[in-house]
N, C-alpha and C positions, 0 to 999 in steps of 0.2 A: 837659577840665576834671577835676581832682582829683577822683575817687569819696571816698575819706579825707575832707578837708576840704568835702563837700557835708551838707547840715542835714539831721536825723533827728530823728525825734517818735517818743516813747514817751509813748503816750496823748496829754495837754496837754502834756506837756515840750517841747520842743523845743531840742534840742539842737544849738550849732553848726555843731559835726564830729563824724567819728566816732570822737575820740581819749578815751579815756576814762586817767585816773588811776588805779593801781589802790590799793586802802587797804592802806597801811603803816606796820605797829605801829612806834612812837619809843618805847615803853616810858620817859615822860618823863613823866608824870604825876603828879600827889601825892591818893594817897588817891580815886587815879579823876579827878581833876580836870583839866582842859586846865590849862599852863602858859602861860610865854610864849612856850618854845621851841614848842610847839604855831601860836600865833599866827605866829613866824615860819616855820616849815616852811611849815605852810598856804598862806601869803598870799604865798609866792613859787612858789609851785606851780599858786597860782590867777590869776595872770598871765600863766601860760606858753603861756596861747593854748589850752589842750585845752578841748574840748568838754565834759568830765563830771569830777568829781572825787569821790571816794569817800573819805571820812574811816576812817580805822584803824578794825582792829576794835574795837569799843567795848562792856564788858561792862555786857551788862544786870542783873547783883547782882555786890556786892565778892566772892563766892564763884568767879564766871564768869571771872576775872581772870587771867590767862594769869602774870604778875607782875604785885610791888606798884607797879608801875610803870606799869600798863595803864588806858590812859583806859577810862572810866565813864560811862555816865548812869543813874545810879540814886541820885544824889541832887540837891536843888534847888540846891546849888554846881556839881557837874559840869555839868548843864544851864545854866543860868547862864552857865558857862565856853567853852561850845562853842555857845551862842549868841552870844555875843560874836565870838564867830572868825567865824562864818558873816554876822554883822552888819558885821563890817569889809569880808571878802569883796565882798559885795555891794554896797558902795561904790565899787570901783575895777573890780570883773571881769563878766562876763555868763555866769561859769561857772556850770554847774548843781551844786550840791551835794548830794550826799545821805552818808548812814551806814552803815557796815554795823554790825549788831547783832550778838551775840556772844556765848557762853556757853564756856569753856574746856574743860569736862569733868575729863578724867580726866590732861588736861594744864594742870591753875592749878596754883598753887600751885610756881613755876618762881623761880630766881635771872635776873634779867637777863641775856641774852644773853652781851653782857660781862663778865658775871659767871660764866659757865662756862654757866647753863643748866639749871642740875642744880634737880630736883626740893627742896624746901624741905620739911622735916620738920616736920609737924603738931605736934611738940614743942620748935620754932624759933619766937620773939618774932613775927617774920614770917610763919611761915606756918600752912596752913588746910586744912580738910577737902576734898575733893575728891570728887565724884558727877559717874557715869556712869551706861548702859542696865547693866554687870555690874562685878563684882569683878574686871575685869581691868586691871593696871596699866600704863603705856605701854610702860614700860623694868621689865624682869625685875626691876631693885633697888630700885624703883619703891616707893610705901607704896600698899597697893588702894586705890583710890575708892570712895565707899561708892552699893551698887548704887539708884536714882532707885525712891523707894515710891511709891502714888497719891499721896500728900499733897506729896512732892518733885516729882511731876511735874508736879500742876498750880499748884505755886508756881513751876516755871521756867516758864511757858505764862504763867503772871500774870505776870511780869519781863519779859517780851519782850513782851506788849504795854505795860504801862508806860512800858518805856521806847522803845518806838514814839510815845506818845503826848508822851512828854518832847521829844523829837526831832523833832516835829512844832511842838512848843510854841518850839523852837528855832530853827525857821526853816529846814528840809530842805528840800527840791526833792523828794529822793526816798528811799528807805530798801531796803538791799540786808541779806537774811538770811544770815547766814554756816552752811552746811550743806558748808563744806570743812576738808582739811588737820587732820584728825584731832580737830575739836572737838565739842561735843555731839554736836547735830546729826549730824555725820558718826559720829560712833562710835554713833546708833541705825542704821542704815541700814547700815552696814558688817558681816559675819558674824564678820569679826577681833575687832570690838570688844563685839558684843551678842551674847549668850549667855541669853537672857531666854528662860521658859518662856510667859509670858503673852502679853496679845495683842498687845505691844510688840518682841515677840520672833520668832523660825523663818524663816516665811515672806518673801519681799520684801516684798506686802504689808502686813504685822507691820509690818517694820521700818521700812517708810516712816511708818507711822503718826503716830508723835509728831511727828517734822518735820513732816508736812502741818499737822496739829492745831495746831502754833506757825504755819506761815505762814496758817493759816485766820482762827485768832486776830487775827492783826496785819493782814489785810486786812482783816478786820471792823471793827476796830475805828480804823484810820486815815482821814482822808477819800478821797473816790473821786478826786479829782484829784491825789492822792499812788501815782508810781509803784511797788509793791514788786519787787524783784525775789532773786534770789538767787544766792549763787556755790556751787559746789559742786566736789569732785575726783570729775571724772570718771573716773577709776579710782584704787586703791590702788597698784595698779605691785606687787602680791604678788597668789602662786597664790592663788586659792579667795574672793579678797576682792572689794571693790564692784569694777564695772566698766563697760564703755560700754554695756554690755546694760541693767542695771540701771539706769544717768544715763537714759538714754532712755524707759526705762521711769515714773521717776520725773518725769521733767521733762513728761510726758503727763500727769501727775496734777496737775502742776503748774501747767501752764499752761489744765485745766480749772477751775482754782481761779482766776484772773485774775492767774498769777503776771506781770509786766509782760517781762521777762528773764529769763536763765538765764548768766551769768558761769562758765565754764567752766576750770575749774582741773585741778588733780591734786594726789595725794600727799599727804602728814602724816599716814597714819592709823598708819603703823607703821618701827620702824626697820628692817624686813627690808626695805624697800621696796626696786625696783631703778629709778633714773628713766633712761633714754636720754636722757637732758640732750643738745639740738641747737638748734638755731634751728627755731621752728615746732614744737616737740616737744607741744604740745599742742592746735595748730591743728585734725588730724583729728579730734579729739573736737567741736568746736565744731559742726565742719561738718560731722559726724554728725548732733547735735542738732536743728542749723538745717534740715539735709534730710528728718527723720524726725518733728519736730514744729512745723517750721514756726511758730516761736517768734523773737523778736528774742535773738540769743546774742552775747556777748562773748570773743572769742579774748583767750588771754592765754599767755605764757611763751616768755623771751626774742624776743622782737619789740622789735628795736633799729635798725633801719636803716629811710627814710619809704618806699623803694620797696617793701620787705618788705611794711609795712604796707597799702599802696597797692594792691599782690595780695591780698592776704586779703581786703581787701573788695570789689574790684574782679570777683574772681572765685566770687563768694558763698558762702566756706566763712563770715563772719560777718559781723553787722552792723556790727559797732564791735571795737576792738583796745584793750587794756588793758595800758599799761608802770608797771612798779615802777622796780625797780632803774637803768632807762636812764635813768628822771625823776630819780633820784636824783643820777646820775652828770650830767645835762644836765638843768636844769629849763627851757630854754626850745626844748627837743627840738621844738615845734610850731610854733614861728619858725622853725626851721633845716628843718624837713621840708615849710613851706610855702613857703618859698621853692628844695628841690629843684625841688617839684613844677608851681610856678606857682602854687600858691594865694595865699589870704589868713587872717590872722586876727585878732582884734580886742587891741590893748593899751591900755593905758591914756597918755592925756597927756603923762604923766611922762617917757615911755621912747620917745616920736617921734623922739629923735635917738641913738638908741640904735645899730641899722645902723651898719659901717663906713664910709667915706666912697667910698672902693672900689667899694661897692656899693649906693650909691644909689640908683639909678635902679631894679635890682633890689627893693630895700628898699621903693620908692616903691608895687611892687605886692605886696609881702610882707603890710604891716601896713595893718589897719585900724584908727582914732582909734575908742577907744570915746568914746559922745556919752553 
């Protein structure tokens, strides 16, 4: 029997398999808003049979905004919006949905991807002030971010639980904190990025501080039967910066705190970064985590192939595997990797005749009729 495709609880959740979607910004939003393109991405993704699906990062204030493009819930339209998507979802899928929340840092204020990328001059129609833990800018030609006072700190601590509580009002499953890939979050905790003299600053300790104080926040103040969890890059991939010492360290704090997960990432803090881009390149970090604190952890990066996947969990580096870009390229990747493996998983009605004819009989133990 498939370890991958066997059910997994996180607290009340319970999750079908243990394929998790991982959230991936469309920068297609207006003014924060889900679209329709949002509607259709989503709702082809939440068909596709995985077990968990995690909505883009989503900024908790139009300041946190990576670009003018980047879904929101910090106002009563965006919420609105991404209730709606999560209200259709839940008409056709038995997937678990949740959010990850988001703040940009000293990386908003950005052109579209497609757009080159490039930073957005605060003296541009478009663009906006930018706050981090220091005056340091991402990119050398960069305009500085202006360094986070007490009054800035605890207005983004009041953002993220806001819009926790939006997100709830939404209709979430579950709420994942974004503390990777170079954004707040990660640039207090990272020594690259925070150069703070006070208590927010020096030490690990320090610098874990404000992220604990957000996810403390957002656990308090969401219900108990709402899973939180968080991703993080487990190292910077540069000398002197965050690393697997430190993930571990933090993820101990973390899961003293009733963190639910820890979604184990890398990278974004800096462009000196060096990554050994491979298959499973960042598997060992997981399976550090999950040996050292004994935590439910999510592997993630290029993990493309169902037997890959199928080892990862099978052999307990994590609990559950998290595909971007392979969803992208294949969104019914868990149709095709249940029927490598012998499994099942649930579709909808619509698409029972969906299987080639070829492979029917296959097909016939592939997919299960959602009722």
């Amino acid at each position: 029997m498939s370890k991958l495709f066997s059910t997994y609880k996180l607290g009340d959740l319970t999750l079908e398999n243990r394929i998790v979607i991982a959230p991936m910004c469309q920068y297609s939003a207006v003014d924060g808003v889900a679209t329709d393109w949002h509607m259709m991405h989503l709702g082809q993704l939440a068909v596709s049979g995985a077990g968990m699906l995690i909505i883009e990062a989503t900024a908790v204030s139009a300041e946190g905004r990576i670009t003018p493009g980047d879904l929101g819930i910090y106002s009563k339209d965006a919420t609105k919006a991404i209730g709606k998507v999560i209200s259709a979802i839940r008409k056709y899928a038995p997937i678990a949905v949740g959010i990850q929340l988001a703040h940009a840092g000293r990386k908003a204020s950005c052109m579209l991807p497609w757009q080159s990328g490039e930073q957005i001059s605060t003296e541009a129609a478009n663009g906006w002030v930018t706050y981090a833990p220091s005056t340091l800018p991402f990119n050398p030609g960069d305009e500085p971010p202006v360094a986070l006072d007490s009054t800035g700190l605890a207005r983004v601590r009041k953002n993220f639980v806001k819009a926790a509580l939006r997100a709830c009002r939404a209709g979430v499953d579950f709420i994942e904190l974004h503390s990777a890939h170079g954004y707040l979050l990660h640039e207090f905790l990272s020594p690259l990025a925070n150069e703070r003299q006070d208590k927010y600053g020096g030490s690990l300790k320090n610098r874990m501080r404000f992220p604990l104080e957000v996810f403390d926040a957002i656990r308090a103040a969401v219900p108990n039967h709402i899973p939180v969890g968080i991703r993080i890059s487990a190292s910077d991939w540069v000398e002197d910066g965050w690393d697997i010492e430190q993930s571990v360290a933090y993820s101990k704090e973390l899961k003293r705190r009733g963190c639910s997960y820890i979604h184990v990432s890398g990278g974004g803090l800096s462009p000196r970064q060096q990554i050994p881009l491979a298959p499973n390149y960042q598997v060992d970090f997981a399976a550090r985590i999950r040996k050292d604190v004994k935590m439910p952890v999510i592997a993630v990066g290029l993990i493309t192939e169902a037997q890959q996947a199928e080892k990862i969990i099978t052999s307990g580096q994590a609990d559950m595997v998290a595909l971007g870009r392979a969803m992208l390229y294949d969104p019914r990747w868990p149709w095709h990797a249940a029927a490598e493996l012998g499994a099942q998983v649930t579709i909808p009605p619509q698409y029972l005749r969906a299987p080639p004819h070829d492979v029917k009989d296959l097909a016939k133990k592939t997919v299960r009729k959602k009722t």
